[in-house]
C-alpha positions as CSV (number, residue, x, y, z in Angstrom):
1,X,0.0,0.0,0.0
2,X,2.5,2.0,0.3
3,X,4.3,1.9,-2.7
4,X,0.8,2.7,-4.0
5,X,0.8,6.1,-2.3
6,X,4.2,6.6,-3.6
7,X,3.3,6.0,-6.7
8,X,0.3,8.0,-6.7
9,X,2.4,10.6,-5.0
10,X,4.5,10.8,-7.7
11,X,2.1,10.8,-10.5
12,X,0.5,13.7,-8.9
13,X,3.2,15.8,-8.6
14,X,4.2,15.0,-12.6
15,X,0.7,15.6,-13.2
16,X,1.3,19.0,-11.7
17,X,4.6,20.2,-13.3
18,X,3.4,19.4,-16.8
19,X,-0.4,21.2,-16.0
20,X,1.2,24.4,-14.1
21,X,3.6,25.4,-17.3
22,X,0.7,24.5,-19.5
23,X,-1.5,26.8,-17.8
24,X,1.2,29.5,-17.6
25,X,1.4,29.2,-21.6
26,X,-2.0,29.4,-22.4
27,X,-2.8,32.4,-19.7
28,X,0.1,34.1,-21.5
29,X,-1.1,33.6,-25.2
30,X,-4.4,34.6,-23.9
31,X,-3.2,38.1,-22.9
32,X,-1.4,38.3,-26.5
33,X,-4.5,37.1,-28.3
34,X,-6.5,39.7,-26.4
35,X,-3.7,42.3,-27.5
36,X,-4.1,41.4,-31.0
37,X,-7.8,41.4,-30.4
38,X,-8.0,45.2,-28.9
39,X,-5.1,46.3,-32.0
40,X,-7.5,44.6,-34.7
41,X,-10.5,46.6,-33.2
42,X,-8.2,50.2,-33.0
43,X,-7.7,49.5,-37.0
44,X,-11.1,48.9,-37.9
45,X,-12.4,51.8,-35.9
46,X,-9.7,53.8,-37.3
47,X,-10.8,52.6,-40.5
48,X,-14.3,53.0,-40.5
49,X,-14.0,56.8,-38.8
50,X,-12.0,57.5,-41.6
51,X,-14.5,56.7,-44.6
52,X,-17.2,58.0,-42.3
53,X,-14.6,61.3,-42.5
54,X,-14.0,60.7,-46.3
55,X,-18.1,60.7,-46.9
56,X,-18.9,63.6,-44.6
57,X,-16.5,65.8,-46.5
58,X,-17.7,65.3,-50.0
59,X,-21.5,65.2,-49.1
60,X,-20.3,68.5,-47.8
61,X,-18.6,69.7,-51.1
62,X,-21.3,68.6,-53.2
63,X,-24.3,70.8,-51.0
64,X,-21.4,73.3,-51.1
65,X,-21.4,73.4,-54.8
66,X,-25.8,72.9,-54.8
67,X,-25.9,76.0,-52.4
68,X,-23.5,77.9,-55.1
69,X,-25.1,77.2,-57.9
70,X,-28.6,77.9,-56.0
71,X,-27.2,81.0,-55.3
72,X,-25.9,82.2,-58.7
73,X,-29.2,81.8,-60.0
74,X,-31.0,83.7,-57.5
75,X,-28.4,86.5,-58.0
76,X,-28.8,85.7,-61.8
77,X,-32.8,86.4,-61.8
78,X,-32.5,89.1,-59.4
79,X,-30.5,90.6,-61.5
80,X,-33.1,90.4,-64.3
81,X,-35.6,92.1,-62.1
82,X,-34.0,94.8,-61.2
83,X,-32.8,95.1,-64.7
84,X,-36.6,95.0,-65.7
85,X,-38.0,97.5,-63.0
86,X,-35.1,99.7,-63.8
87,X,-36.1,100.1,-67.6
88,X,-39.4,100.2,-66.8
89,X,-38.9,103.0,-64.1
90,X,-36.9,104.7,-67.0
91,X,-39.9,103.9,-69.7
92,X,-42.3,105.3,-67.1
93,X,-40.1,108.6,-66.0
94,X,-39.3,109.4,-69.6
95,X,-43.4,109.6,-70.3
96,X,-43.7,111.8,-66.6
97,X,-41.3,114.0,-68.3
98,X,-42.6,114.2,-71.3
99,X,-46.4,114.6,-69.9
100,X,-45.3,117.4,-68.1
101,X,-44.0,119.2,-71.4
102,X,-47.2,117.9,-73.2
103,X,-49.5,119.5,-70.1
104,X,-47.3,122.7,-70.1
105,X,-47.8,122.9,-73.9
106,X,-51.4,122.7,-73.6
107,X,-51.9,119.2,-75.1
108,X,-53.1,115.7,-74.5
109,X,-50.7,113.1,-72.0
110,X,-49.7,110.0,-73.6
111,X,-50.1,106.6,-71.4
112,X,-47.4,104.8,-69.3
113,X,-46.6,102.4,-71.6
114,X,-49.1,99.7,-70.3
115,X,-47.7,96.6,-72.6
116,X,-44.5,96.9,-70.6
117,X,-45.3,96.7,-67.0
118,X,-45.5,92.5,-67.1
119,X,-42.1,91.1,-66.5
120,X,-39.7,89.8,-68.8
């Protein structure tokens, strides 16, 4: 019996020597696989931030460009307008003008040029 203790003893203790190293090994490669896991998840994050960047800007650039061109056209047509009341203003003065002559002279007024006051 008692070499059967001994023998048990000594299976134990390689038991032991071999599991303790074993466990040392795989608690070690755990903490580099978890290293490699968190450095994997920095470069997709990076990654992903960076298209999100990429996207942002030229959505931005192209309602830039929308918003400018939007703009030039407004200017454009106001433009127009106040090209249109201008010569009508003009049209519309020049007749004043000459009314007053007309009156002064003794003779008949001649209309504000009613087929120009619709715009253009």
């Amino acid at each position: 019996m008692r070499t059967f203790h001994k023998t048990l003893s000594v299976l134990a203790a390689a038991v032991l020597a071999v599991a303790l190293p074993l466990g040392a090994q795989t608690a070690g490669q755990d903490i580099k696989n978890a290293g490699h896991d968190t450095a994997d998840a920095s470069k997709q994050v990076a990654h992903k931030t960076a298209h999100g960047t990429k996207k942002v800007y030229h959505k931005t650039k192209h309602a830039t460009k929308v918003a400018a061109h939007k703009t030039g056209e407004g200017v454009d047509t106001a433009a127009h307008d106040t090209k249109y009341g201008t010569e009508v203003a003009a049209k519309k003065t020049a007749t004043g003008t000459r009314n007053v002559g007309r009156r002064i002279e003794g003779k008949p007024t001649v209309p504000n040029h009613p087929e120009d006051t619709t715009p253009h």
